[in-house]
C-alpha positions in Angstrom: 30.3 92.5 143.3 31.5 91.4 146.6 29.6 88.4 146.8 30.6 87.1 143.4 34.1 88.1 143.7 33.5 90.6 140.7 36.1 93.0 140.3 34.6 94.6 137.3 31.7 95.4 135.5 30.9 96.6 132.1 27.8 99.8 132.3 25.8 99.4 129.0 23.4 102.0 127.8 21.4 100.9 124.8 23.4 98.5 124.0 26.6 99.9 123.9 29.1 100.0 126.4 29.3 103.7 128.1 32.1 102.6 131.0 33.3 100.2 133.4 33.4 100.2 137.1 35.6 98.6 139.0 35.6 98.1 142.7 38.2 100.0 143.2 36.0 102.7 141.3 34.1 102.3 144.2 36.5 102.1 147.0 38.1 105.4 145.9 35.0 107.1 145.5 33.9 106.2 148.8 37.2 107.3 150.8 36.7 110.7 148.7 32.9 111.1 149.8 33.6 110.1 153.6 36.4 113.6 153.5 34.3 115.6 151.5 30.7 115.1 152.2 29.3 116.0 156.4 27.9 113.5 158.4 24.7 115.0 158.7 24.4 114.8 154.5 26.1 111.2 154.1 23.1 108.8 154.6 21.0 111.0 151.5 23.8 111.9 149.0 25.3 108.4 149.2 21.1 106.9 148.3 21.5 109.5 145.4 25.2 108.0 144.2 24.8 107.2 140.1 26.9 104.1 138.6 27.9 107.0 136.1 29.1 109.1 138.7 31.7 106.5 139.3 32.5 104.6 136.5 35.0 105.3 133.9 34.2 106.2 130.6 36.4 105.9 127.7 36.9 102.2 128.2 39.8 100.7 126.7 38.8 97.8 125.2 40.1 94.3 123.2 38.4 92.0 120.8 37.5 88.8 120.8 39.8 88.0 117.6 42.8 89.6 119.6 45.6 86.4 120.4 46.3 86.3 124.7 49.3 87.3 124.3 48.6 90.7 122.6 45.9 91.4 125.3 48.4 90.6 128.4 51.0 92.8 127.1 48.1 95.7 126.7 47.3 94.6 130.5 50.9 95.0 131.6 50.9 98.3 129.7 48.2 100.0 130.8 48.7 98.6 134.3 44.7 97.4 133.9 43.7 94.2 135.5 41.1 93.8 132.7 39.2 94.5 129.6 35.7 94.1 128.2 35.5 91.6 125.0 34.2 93.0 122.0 33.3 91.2 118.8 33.5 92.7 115.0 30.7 94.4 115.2 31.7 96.5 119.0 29.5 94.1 120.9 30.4 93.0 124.3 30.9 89.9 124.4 32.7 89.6 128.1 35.5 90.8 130.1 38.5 89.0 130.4 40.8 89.4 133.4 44.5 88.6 134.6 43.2 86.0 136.7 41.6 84.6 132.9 45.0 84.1 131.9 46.9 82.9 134.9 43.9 79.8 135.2 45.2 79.6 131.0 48.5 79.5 131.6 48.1 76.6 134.6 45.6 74.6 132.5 48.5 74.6 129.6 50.8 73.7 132.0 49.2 70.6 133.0 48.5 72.1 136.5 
């Protein structure tokens, strides 16, 4: 995720999406682990860490056929930096981010 400056990513489970995980899924799961977990268990419970145990489930989602400005006021609302796409029939179909529609806005604007 790091390496591809992902901050998201949708966890699909025969085909359907089960969750999302974000890093900062991640980054609060690991400052929770490093309090609550000894030293001498860290290296072995952190090998046995499952994406499930750390994503979130419950994913609020839009859909494809949803206009921009619908889905940035559900961004604002909801305080979430993104949302997995979904077409008609609850595919995934991407994710689409606040940094989506900021490079929209500038490529409108000429810029």
């Amino acid at each position: 995720m790091i390496d591809a400056d992902i901050g998201r990513l949708p966890v699909i489970e025969d085909g359907e999406l089960v969750g999302i995980i974000t890093s900062k899924d991640i980054a609060r799961s690991m400052i929770a682990f490093r309090k609550v977990v000894p030293d001498k268990y860290k290296s072995a419970r952190i090998r046995n860490l499952l994406v499930e145990d750390l994503m979130t489930q419950n994913v609020k989602t839009v859909k494809a056929t949803d206009n921009i400005s619908k889905t940035a006021s559900k961004m604002i609302e909801t305080g979430y930096g993104g949302f997995p796409v979904l077409d008609d029939e609850g595919t995934l179909t991407g994710i689409i981010t606040k940094s989506d529609i900021l490079d929209l806005i500038i490529e409108m604007e000429g810029g």
